[in-house]
C-alpha positions in Angstrom: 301.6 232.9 -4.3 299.3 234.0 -1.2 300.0 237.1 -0.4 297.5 239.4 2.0 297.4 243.2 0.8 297.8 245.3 4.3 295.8 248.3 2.1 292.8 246.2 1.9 292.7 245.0 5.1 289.5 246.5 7.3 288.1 245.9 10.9 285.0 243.4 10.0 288.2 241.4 7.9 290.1 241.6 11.1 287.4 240.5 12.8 286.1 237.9 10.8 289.6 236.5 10.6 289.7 236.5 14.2 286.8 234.3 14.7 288.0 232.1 12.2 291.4 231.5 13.3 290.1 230.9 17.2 287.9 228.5 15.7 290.6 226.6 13.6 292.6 226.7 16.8 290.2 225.5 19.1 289.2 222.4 16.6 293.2 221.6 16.5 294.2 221.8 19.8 290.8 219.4 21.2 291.2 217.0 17.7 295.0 216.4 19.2 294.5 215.9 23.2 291.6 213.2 22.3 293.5 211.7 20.2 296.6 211.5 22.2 294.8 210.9 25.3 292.6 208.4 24.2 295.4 206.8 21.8 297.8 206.2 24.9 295.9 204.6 27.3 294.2 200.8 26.7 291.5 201.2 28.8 290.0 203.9 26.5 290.5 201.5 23.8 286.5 200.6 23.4 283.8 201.2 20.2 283.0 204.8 21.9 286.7 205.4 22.4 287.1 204.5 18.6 284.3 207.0 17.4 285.4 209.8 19.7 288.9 209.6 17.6 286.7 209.1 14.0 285.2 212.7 15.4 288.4 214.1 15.8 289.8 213.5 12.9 287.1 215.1 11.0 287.5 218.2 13.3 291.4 217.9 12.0 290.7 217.9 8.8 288.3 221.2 9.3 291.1 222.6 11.1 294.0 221.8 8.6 292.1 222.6 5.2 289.1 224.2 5.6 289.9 227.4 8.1 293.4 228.1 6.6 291.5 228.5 3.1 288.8 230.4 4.6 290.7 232.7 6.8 293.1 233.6 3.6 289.5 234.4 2.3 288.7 236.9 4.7 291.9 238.7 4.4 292.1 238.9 1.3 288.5 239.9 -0.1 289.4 239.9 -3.8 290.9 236.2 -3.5 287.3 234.3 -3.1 288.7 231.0 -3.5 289.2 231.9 -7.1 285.7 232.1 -7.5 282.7 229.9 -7.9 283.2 226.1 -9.1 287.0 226.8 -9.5 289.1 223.2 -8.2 290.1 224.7 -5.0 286.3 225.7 -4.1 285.1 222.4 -5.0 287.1 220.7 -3.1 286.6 223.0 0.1 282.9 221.8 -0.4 283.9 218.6 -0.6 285.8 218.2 2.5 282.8 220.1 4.0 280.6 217.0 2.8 282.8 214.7 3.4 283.1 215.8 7.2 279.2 216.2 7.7 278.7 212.8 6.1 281.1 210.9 8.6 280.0 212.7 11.6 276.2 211.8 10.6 277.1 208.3 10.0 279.5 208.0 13.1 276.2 209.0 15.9 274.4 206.2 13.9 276.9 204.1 14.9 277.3 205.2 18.3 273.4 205.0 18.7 273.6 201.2 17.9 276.6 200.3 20.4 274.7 202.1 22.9 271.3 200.7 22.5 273.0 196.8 22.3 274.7 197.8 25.6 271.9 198.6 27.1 268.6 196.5 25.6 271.3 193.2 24.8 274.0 193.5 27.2 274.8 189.6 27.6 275.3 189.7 23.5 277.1 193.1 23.5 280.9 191.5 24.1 280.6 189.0 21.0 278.7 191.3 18.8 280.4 194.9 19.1 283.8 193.6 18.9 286.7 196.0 18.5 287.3 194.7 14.9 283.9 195.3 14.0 283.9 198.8 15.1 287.0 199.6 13.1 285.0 198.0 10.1 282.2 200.6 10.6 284.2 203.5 11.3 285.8 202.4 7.7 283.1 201.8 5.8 281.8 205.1 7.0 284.9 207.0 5.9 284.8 205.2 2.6 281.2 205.7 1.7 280.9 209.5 2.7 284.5 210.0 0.7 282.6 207.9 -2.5 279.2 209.6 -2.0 280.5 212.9 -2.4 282.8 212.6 -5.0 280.6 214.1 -8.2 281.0 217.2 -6.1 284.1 217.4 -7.7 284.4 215.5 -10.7 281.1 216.5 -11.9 279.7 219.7 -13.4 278.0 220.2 -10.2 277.6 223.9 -9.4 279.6 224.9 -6.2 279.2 229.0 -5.0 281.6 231.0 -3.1 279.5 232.7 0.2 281.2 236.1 1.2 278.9 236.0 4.2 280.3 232.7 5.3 283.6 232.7 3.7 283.0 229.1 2.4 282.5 227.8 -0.7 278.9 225.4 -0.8 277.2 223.4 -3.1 274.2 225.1 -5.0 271.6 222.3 -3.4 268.9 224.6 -6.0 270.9 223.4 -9.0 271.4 219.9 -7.8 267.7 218.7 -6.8 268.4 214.8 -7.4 271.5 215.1 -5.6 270.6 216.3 -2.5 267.6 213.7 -2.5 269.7 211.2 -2.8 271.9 212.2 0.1 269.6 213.2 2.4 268.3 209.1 1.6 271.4 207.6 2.0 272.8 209.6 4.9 271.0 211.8 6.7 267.6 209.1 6.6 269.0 206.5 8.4 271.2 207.9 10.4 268.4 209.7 11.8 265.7 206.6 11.7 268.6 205.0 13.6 269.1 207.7 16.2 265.7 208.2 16.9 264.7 204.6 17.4 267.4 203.8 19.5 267.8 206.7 21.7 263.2 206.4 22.1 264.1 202.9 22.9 266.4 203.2 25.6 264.4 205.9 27.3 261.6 203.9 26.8 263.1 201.4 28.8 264.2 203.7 31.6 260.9 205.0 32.2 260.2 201.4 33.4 262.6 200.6 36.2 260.8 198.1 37.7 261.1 195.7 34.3 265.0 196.2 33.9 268.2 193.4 35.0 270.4 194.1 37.5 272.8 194.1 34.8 271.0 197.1 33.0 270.6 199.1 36.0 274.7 198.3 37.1 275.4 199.6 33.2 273.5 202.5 33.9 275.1 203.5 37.3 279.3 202.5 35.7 279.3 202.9 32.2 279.9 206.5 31.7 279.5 206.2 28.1 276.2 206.9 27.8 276.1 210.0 29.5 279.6 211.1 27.1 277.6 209.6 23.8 274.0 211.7 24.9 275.6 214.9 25.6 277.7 214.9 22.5 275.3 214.3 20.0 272.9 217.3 22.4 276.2 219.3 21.1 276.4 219.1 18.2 272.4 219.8 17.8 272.3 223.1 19.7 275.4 223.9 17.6 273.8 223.5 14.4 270.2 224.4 15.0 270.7 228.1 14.9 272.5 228.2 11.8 269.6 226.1 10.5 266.4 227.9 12.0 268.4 230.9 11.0 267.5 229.8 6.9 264.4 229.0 7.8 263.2 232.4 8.6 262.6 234.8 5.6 265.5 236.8 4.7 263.0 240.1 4.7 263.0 239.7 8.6 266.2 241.7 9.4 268.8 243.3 7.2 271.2 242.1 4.6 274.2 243.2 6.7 273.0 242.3 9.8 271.7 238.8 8.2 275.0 238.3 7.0 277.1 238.5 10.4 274.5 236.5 12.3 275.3 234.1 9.7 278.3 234.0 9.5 278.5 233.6 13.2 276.1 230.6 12.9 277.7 229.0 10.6 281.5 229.0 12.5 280.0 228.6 16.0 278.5 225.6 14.6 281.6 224.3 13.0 283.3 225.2 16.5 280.8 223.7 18.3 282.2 220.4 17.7 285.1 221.1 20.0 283.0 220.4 23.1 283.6 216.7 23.0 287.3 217.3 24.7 285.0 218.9 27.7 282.8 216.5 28.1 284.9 213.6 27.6 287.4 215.5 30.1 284.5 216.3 32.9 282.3 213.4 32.2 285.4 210.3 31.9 287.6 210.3 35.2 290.0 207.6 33.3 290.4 210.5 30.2 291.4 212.7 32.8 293.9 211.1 35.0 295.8 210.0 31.0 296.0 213.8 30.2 297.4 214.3 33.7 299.5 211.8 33.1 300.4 212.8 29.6 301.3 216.4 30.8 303.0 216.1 34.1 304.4 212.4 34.2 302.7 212.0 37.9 298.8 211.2 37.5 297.1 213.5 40.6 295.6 210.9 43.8 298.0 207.8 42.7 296.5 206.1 45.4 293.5 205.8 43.9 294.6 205.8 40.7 293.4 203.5 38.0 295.7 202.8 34.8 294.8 200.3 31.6 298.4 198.5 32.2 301.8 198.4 34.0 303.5 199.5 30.2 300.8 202.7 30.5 302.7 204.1 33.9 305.8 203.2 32.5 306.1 204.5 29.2 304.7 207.9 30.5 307.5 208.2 33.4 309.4 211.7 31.5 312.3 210.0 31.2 310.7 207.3 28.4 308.0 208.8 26.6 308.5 210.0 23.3 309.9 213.8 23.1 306.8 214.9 21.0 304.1 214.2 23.6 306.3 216.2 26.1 306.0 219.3 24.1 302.6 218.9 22.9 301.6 218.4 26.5 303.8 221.6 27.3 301.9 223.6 24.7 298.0 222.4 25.8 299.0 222.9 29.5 301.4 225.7 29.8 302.8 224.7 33.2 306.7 225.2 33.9 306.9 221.5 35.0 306.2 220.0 31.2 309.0 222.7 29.8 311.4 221.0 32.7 309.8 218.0 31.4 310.9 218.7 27.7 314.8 219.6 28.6 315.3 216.4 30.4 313.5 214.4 28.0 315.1 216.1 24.9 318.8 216.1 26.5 318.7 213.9 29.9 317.8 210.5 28.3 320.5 211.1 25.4 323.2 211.6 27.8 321.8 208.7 29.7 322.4 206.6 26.7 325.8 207.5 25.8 326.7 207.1 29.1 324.5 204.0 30.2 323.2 206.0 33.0 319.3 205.5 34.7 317.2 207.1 36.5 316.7 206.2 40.1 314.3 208.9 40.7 311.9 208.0 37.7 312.5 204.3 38.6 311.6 204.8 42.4 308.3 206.3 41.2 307.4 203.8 38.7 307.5 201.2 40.8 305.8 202.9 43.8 303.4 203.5 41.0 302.6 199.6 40.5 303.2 198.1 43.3 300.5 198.0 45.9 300.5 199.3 49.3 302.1 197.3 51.8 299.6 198.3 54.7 296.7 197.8 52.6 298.1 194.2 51.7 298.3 193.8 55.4 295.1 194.8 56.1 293.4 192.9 53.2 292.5 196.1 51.7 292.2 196.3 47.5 293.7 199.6 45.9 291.2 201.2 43.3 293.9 201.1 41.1 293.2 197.2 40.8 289.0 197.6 40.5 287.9 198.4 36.8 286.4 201.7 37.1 285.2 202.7 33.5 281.9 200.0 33.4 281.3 196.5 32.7 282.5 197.0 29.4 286.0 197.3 30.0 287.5 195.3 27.6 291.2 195.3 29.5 290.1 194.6 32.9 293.0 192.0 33.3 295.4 195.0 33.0 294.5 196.6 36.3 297.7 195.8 38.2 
């Protein structure tokens, strides 16, 4: 049993449990609102809608598996995930692999859609169908889960780091396999990303020589500023940690190379949070769903745009599920979601039983989706019927 000794406890454990635990909470709570966000509404449903959720899920799985583990581990300094190359360490390095493998492999991906949006945009619709992208973002969960594996059922040597409360594979010790996976992943993702990203730049530097269609996918398509600034993210997040090894360890002392380090490390595994703020800032559809998702009214419904008529409806609080009311109460903290929660929890039962609606929610709704009479009158078009997320909407006929 896990049990933390109060005797043994001291500030720099406090601390260093503190850090951990903000990061583990930060990961979970922007891992759930993408997913629910860009889960509930179909016009988020494209390739970089499908790789923002492959992203998040590898910052749950951090935030389930790896920071309980370590935080137990700063708490309790004589636990050290029962020390080196014990099951529980190995697979807490493996999951770390794992994680770093799919998130490599995922930018490579996103690279690609990008670059055939943007160089081949007449071929993009047939070639980077939605099918296709699920097949990628599977193989890459099945090859990084396959190329890690003799992590763990090998003799592969696997230390515990006090200073980083994380267990990590001896890369010393295992010379042939770090070759090979810095061939097979980190090699052509990076090839990839750096071909792609010079060639689209390339291309922008010469405005005079691009299609209409290029420069109206530059102007809509907000996905390319979303995809640039995430993978700038996740760079700045890492490079510290890694220019930090680089340096020789006679520079500064142990203690104080040891904290920096260990704030390195978890500001880079934190780092990867940021894609819930740029996605949120960056994508005006992401925001009006989590709006939507919290409150039940989106904010400006007059110039709201929605992926379909089922989108309004289902979100109306007296229909949607009683889980996404609370977890919308918890990221948003507002007293109208804990109203929200009572009457979806207890109003819609006793609307059932006694075969009761809602004329309020059903006045709304349909104000919701049906136009405007005076701008029918005047000939006028609401926004709300104009795709506003690029020419790569792949639910355009849902605009209603």
């Amino acid at each position: 049993m896990l049990v933390v000794d109060p005797t043994l406890l001291t500030v720099e454990a406090l601390a260093r449990a503190a850090v951990i635990l903000a990061v583990g909470l930060l990961l979970l709570l922007s891992a759930t609102i993408s997913i629910t966000v860009l889960i509930s509404n179909k016009t988020l449903h494209d390739c970089i809608g499908y790789f923002l959720i492959s992203l998040a899920c590898n910052d749950l799985i951090c935030a389930l598996f790896l920071v309980p583990l370590s935080m137990y581990s700063s708490l309790s300094p004589g636990w050290n995930f029962f020390d080196d190359n014990s099951p529980i360490c190995k697979v807490s390095a493996y999951l770390q692999l794992v994680t770093l493998a799919c998130t490599i492999y995922t930018f490579a991906w996103v690279s690609v859609d990008r670059y055939s949006a943007f160089m081949k945009p007449s071929r993009y619709e047939s070639d980077h169908t939605l099918t296709r992208c699920k097949c990628w973002i599977a193989f890459t969960w099945v090859t990084a889960t396959l190329i890690v594996c003799p992590v763990v059922i090998t003799k592969m040597e696997v230390n515990y780091h006090a200073e980083l409360e994380l267990c990590v594979l001896n890369w010393s010790s295992t010379v042939a396999y770090s070759l090979t996976l810095a061939v097979l992943v980190i090699g052509p993702s990076l090839c990839t990303i750096i071909f792609t990203s010079a060639s689209v730049f390339s291309a922008l530097q010469r405005p005079e020589e691009l299609e209409d269609i290029q420069k109206v996918i530059i102007d809509n398509d907000k996905n390319f500023v979303v995809t640039m600034f995430t993978v700038i993210c996740f760079i700045l997040s890492w490079s510290p940690f890694v220019i930090l090894n680089l340096l020789p360890v006679s520079l500064m002392p142990a203690a104080d190379m040891a904290t920096i380090k260990f704030a390195f490390m978890w500001l880079a595994i934190g780092g990867s949070s940021s894609k819930l703020l740029i996605f949120f800032f960056i994508n005006p559809e992401f925001r009006r769903t989590f709006c939507q998702l919290c409150t039940g009214v989106a904010p400006n419904s007059e110039s709201a745009s929605y992926g379909s008529a089922e989108f309004i409806d289902c979100c109306a609080p007296g229909r949607k599920p009683c889980w996404t009311t609370a977890l919308c109460c918890l990221f948003c903290g507002c007293c109208l979601c804990i109203r929200r929660i009572c009457f979806c929890c207890y109003g819609r039962d006793y609307d059932q039983r006694n075969n009761v609606s809602s004329p309020v929610i059903d006045e709304r709704v349909s104000s919701m989706i049906q136009p405007n009479q005076h701008q029918q009158q005047r000939g006028l078009v609401s926004s709300r019927q104009q795709p506003e997320y690029g020419s790569f909407t792949r639910f355009a006929t849902g605009y209603a």
